[in-house]
C-alpha positions as CSV (number, residue, x, y, z in Angstrom):
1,X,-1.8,1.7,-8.7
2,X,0.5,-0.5,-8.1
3,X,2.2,-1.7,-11.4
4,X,3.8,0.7,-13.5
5,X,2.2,-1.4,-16.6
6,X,-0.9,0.0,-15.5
7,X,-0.6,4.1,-15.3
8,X,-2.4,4.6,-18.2
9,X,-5.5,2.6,-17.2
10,X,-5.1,4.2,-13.9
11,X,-4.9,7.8,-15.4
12,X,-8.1,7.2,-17.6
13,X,-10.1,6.0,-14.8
14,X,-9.4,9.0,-12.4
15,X,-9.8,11.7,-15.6
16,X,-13.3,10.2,-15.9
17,X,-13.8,9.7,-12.0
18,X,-13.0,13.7,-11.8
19,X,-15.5,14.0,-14.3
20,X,-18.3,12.2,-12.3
21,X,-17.1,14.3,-9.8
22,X,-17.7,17.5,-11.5
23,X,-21.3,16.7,-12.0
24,X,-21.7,15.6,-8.5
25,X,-21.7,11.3,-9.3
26,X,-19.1,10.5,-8.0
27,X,-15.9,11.1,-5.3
28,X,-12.2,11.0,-5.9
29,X,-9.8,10.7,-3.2
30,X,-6.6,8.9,-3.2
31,X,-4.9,7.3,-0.3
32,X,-2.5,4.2,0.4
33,X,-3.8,1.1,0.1
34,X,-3.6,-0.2,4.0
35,X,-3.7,0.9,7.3
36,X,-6.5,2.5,9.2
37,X,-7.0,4.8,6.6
38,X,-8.0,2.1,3.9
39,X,-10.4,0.6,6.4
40,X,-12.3,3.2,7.2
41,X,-13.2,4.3,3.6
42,X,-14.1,0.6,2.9
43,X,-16.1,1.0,6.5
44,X,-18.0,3.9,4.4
45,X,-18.6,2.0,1.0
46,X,-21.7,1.0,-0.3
47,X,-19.5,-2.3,-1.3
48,X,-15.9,-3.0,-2.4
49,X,-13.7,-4.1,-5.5
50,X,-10.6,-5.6,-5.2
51,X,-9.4,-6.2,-8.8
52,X,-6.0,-8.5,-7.4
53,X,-4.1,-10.7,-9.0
54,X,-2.2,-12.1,-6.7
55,X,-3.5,-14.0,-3.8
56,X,-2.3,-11.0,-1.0
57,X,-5.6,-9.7,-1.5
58,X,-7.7,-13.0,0.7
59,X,-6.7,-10.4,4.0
60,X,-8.3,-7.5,2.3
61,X,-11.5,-9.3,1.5
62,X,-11.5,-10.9,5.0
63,X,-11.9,-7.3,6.2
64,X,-14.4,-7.0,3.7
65,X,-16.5,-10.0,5.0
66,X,-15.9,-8.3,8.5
67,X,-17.2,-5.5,7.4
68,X,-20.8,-7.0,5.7
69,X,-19.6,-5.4,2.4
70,X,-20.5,-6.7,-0.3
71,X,-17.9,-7.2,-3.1
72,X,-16.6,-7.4,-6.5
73,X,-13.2,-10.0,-6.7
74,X,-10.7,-11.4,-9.3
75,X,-11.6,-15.1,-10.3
76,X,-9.8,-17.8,-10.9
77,X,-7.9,-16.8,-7.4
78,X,-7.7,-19.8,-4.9
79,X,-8.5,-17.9,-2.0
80,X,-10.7,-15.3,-3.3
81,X,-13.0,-17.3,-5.5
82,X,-13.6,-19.9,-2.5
83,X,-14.3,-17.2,-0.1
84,X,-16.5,-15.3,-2.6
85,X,-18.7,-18.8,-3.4
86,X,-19.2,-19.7,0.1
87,X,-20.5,-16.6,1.5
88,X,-22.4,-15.8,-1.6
89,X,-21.5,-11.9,-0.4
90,X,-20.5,-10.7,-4.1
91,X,-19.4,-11.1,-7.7
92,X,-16.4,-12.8,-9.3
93,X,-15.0,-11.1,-12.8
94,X,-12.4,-12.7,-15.2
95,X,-12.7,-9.9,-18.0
96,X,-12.9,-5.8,-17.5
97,X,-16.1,-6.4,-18.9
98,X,-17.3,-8.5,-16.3
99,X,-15.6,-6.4,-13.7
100,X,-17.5,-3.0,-15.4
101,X,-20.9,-4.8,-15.9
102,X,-20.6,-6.4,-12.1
103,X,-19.7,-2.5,-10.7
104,X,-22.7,-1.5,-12.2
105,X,-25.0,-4.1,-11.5
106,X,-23.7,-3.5,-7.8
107,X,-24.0,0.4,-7.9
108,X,-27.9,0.2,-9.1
109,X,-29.3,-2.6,-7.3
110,X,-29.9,-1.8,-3.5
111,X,-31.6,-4.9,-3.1
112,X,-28.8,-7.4,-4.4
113,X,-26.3,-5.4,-2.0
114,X,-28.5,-6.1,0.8
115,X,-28.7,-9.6,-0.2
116,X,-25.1,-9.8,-0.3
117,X,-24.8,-8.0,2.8
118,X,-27.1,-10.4,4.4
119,X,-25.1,-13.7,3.2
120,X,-22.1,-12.2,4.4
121,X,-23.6,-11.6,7.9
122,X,-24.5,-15.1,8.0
123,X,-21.3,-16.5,6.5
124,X,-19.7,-14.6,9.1
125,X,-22.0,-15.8,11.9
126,X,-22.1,-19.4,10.8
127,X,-19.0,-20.4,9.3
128,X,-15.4,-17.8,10.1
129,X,-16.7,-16.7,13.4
130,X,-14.1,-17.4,16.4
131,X,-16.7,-19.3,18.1
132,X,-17.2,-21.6,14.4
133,X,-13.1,-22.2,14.0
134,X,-12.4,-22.3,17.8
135,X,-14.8,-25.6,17.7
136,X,-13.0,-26.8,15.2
137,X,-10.4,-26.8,16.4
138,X,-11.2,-28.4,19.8
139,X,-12.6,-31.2,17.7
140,X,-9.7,-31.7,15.6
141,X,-7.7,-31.3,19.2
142,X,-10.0,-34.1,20.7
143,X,-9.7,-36.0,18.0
144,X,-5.7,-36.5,18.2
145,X,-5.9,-36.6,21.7
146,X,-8.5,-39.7,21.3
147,X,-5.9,-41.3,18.6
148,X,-2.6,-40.9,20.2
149,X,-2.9,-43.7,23.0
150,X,-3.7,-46.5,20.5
151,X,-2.6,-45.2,17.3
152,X,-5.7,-45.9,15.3
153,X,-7.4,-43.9,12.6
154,X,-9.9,-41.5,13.0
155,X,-12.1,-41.7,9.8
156,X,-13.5,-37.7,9.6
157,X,-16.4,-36.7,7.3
158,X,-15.5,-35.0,4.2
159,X,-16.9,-32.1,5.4
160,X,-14.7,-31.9,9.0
């Protein structure tokens, strides 16, 4: 919890968590929100939400991606919303009951997670690997190395 303005949401959630937990559904455990600690319980996950709304989140998810979880994210969010449509790794809510309907669809269906999973293997292969941006980057490098003798414009694809 991280805003006062939400205590009472976050009390309700853990009372019915502990409840799940009684009956042997669920797990409570409370920790900080970063470090080692953090990552490892995501590592553990069957897949992750991060209900941000603010855009300090993208590093999180980027973890996330690193991790092949899939994931359920705030939308409209810049960062989060393009991350989330490229790699096709998980759901985008605007409403809590989008965000509850998305947890559950993700909790029951082994086969979209492993979908997810899948995209976000290949998202992570094909498009954020080192190798990917490190080429890149040595085009955009060549590029101005090409231009800066004669000073004329290097028309790039949209797509560069």
């Amino acid at each position: 919890m991280r805003d006062e303005n939400h205590k009472q949401d976050y009390q309700k959630y853990k009372t019915e968590i502990e409840i799940l937990e009684k009956k042997g559904l669920a797990h409570y455990y409370e920790f900080l929100p970063h470090g080692e600690q953090y990552y490892e319980i995501m590592a553990i996950c069957d897949f992750i939400v991060i209900p941000s709304l603010d855009e300090t989140q993208s590093g999180i998810l980027a973890r996330v991606i690193a991790l092949n979880k899939p994931f359920i994210t705030t939308a409209p969010m810049e960062g989060l919303t393009a991350q989330t449509l490229m790699s096709k790794g998980g759901f985008l809510f605007t409403t809590k009951q989008m965000l509850r309907d998305n947890v559950i669809e993700m909790a029951c269906d082994e086969d979209l997670r492993r979908r997810f999973n899948k995209n976000l293997k290949y998202y992570l292969k094909n498009t954020v690997s080192w190798e990917v941006v490190a080429q890149q980057y040595n085009e955009a490098y060549e590029l101005a190395n090409l231009v800066k003798p004669n000073g004329k414009k290097v028309d790039l694809p949209l797509e560069f």
